[in-house]
C-alpha positions, 0 to 999 in steps of 0.5 A, spaced: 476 469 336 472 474 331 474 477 326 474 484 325 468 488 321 471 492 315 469 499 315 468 503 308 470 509 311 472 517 310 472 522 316 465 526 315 459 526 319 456 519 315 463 516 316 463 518 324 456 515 325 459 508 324 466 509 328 463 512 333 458 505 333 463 500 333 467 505 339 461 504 343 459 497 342 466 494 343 467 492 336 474 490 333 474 494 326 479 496 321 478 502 317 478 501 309 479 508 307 475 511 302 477 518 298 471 521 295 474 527 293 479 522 289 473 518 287 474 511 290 467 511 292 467 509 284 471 503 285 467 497 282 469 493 288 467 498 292 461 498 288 459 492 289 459 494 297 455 500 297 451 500 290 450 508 292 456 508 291 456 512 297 460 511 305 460 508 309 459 501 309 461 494 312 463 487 312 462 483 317 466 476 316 461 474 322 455 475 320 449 471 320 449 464 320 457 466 321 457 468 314 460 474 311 455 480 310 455 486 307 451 492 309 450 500 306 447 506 308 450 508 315 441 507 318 441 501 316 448 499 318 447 502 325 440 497 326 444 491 324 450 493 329 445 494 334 441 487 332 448 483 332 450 486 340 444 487 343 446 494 345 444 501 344 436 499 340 431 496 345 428 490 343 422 491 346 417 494 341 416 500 343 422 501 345 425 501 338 420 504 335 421 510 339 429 509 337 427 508 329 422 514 328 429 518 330 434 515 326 429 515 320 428 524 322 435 523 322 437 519 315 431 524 312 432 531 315 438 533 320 443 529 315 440 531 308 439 538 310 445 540 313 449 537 308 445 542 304 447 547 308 454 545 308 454 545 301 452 551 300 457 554 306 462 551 304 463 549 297 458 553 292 462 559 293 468 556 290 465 552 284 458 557 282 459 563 279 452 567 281 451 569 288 444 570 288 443 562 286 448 561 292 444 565 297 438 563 296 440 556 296 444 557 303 438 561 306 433 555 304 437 550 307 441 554 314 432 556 315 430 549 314 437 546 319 434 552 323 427 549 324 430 541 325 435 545 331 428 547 335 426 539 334 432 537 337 431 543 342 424 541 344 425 533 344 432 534 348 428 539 353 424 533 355 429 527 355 436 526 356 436 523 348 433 523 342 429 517 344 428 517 352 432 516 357 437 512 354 443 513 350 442 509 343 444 507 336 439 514 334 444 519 337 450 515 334 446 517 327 445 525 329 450 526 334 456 528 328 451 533 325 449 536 331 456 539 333 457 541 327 451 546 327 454 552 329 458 552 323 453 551 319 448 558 320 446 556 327 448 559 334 447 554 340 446 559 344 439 560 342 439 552 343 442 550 350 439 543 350 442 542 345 448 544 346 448 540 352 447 534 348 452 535 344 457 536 349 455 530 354 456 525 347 463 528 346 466 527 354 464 519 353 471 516 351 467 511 346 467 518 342 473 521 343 476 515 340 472 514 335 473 522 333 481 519 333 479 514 327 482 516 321 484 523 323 490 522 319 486 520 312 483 528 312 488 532 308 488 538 312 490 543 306 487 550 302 485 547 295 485 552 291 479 554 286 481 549 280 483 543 285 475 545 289 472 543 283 476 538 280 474 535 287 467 536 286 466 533 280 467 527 285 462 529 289 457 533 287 452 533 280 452 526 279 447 522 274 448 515 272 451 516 266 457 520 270 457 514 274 457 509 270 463 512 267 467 513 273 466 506 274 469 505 267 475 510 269 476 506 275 476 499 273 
């Protein structure tokens, strides 16, 4: 009997990526709950974990060799949970360079930009006061999720998935960011392939439970202006020395 992969989790896009694999893949995991907004991302045994300080992570207690291993960075930790499984990333070589080239757009453009674009959206209303600089990072971002929806369009135009024919680890990455687009300046009416996608990956029961993960850790709850920017003091403008200290406040 294995034991149980530890997952670092917090319910966002990049956490649900994971979950999401682990569903798919019939692994046995636990949730270890990260609280960014509380800066536990920060705590130095997490940090030892993920030395981005950033979720999700795992431990796998089986990893090769049958020796604990820890992996960050949600691309990383998807190659590796296809490598342990052998589902969801070919094996044969161009098979699995078609799944990479799209895990890594994902890693590089959709997840970054919509997190930008979401930033903007979201959260620069209520910790900036200058809306000229607001509106002009909103625009740059929300064009640029834009351009990458009429990627997916066109690829999803010519194939059921990101990388062909098959379901892979490279739609588990972009497939939490893809629904979320419509809330992000973006209409799926002017992409219905990819509206389409979005739609098959939700009805697949792996997914649905994986959404049910730690649906009770997210505080469904209006901050108030105050409480918005001591949370982002956790979350954004970060440098080294921040960190560092952070990491001193949590040890």
């Amino acid at each position: 009997m294995t034991n149980p992969i530890e997952l670092y989790f917090w319910p966002t896009p990049n956490g649900w990526k994971i979950s999401i694999a682990l569903e798919e893949m019939g692994l046995d995991y636990v949730l270890k709950p990260v609280h960014l907004g509380k800066g536990e991302q920060f705590a130095p045994d997490f940090m030892k974990i993920s030395p981005n300080n950033r979720m999700p992570a795992i431990i796998d207690p089986d990893g090769p060799g049958g020796a604990p291993i820890s992996v960050f960075e949600s691309g990383a930790i998807l190659q590796y949970l296809g490598r342990k499984t052998g589902q969801f990333y070919p094996k044969e070589e161009r098979a699995r360079v078609e799944v990479d080239q799209w895990l890594f757009w994902q890693m590089a453009g959709l997840g970054p930009m919509a997190g930008q674009a979401s930033h903007f959206i979201n959260y620069a209303p209520k910790i900036v006061d200058d809306p000229a600089l607001i509106e002009y990072g909103r625009a740059r971002y929300v064009n640029e999720l834009n351009r990458l929806c009429g990627v997916m369009e066109q690829r999803l135009s010519a194939h059921a998935y990101l990388a062909g024919d098959e379901y892979t680890i490279a739609d588990m990455a972009a497939w939490p960011w893809g629904r979320i687009v419509h809330k992000l300046g973006q209409s799926f009416d002017d992409f219905p392939k990819l509206k389409d996608w979005v739609d098959r990956i939700h009805d697949r029961p792996a997914v649905q439970r994986a959404l049910k993960a730690g649906d009770e850790l997210r505080q469904k709850q209006d901050l108030s202006k105050d409480q918005v920017r001591d949370m982002a003091k956790h979350m954004f403008g970060q440098t080294a020395a921040s960190v560092n200290a952070a990491k001193s406040n949590q040890g």
